[in-house]
C-alpha positions as CSV (number, residue, x, y, z in Angstrom):
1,X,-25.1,-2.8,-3.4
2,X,-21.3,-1.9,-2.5
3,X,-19.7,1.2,-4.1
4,X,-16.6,1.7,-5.0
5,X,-13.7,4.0,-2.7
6,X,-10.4,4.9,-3.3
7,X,-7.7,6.4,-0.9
8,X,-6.5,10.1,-2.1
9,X,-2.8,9.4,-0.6
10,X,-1.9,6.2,-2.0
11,X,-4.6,5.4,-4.5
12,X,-5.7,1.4,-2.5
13,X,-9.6,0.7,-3.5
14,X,-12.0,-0.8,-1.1
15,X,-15.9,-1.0,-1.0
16,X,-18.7,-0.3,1.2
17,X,-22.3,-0.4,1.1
18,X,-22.7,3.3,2.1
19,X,-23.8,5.3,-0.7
20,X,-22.8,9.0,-1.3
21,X,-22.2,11.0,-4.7
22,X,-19.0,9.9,-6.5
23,X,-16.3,11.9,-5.5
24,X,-17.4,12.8,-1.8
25,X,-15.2,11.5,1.1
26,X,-16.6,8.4,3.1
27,X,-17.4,10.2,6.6
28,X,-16.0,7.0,8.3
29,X,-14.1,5.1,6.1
30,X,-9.8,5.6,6.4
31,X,-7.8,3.8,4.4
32,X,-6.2,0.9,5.7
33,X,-2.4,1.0,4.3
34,X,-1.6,4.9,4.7
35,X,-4.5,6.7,6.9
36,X,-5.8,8.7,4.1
37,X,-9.5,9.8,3.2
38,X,-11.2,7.3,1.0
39,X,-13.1,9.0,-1.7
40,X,-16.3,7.6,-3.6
41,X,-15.0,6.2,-7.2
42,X,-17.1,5.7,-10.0
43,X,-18.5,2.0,-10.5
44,X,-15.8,1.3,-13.3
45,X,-12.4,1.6,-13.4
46,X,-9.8,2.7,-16.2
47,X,-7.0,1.1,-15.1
48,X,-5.7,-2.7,-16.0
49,X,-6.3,-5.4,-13.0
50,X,-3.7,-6.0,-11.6
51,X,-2.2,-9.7,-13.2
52,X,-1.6,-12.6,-11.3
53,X,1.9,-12.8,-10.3
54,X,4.3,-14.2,-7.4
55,X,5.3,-11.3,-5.0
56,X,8.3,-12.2,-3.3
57,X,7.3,-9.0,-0.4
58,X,4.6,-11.7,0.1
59,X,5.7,-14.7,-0.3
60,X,2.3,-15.9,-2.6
61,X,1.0,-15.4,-5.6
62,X,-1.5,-11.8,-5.3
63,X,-3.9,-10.8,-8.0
64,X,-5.5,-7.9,-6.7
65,X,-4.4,-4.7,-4.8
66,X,-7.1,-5.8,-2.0
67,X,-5.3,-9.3,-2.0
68,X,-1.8,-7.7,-1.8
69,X,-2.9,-4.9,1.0
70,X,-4.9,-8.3,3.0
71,X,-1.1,-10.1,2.4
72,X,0.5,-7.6,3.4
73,X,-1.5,-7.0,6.7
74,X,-0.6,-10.8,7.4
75,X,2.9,-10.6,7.1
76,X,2.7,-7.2,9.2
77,X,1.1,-9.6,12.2
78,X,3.4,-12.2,11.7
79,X,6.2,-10.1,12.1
80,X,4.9,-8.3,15.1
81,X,4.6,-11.7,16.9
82,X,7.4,-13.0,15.6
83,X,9.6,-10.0,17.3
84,X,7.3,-8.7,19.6
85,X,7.5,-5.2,18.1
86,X,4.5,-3.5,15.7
87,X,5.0,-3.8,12.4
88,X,3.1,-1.9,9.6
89,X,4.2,-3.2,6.1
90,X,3.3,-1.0,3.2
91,X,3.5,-0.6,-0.5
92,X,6.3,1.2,-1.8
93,X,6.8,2.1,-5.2
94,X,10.3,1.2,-6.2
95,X,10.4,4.0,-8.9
96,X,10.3,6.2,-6.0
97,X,14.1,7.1,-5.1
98,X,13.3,8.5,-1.8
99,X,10.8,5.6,-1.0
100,X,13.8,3.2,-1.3
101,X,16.6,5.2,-0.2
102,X,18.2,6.0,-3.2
103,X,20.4,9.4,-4.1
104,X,22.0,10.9,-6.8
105,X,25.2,10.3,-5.0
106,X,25.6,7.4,-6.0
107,X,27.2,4.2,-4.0
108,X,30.4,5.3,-3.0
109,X,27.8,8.0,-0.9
110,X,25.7,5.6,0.2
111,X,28.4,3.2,1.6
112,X,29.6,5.9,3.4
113,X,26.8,7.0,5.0
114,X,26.0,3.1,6.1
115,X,29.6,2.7,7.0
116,X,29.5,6.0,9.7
117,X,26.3,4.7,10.7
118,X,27.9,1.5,12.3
């Protein structure tokens, strides 16, 4: 049987056949995307699957957060071979202004801040 873990920083779900008590940390198990401590997770989830859709970050169609973290992971490889460089792509939640370098200045700010960057 394989239970159900979930990743306190950034919420990805994963299984393993290891059982311990739900809501214990996994003594070995980090999560894949961010680092974090995966905890045990009940057998059943509350939230909606996650619909089939195209994800441009991935060029494919993904209908699972395991599918879209395993995409993900590909692209990161690719990308390290293509350049020769590491490359670690990750989730980002595009609600999060900080995530995607948004500020309340606005874009007169922003074009500044690229512009003495150059």
């Amino acid at each position: 049987m394989r239970y159900s873990y979930f990743c306190d920083g950034c919420h990805y779900e994963d299984s393993d056949q290891y059982h311990l008590p739900i809501g214990d940390h996994h003594p070995k198990l980090n999560c894949p995307l961010c680092g974090g401590r995966m905890r045990r997770g009940a057998s059943f989830s509350f939230r909606a699957s996650m619909p089939e859709h195209f994800n441009v970050a991935v060029g494919r169609p993904v209908s699972s957060s395991k599918q879209f973290a395993d995409e993900l992971k590909r692209k990161s490889e690719e990308a390290s071979l293509r350049t020769g460089m590491d490359h670690n792509f990750v989730p980002v939640d595009v609600t999060d202004m900080k995530a995607v370098g948004a500020t309340d200045e606005g874009l007169d700010h922003t074009r500044k801040v690229h512009h003495d960057a150059i």
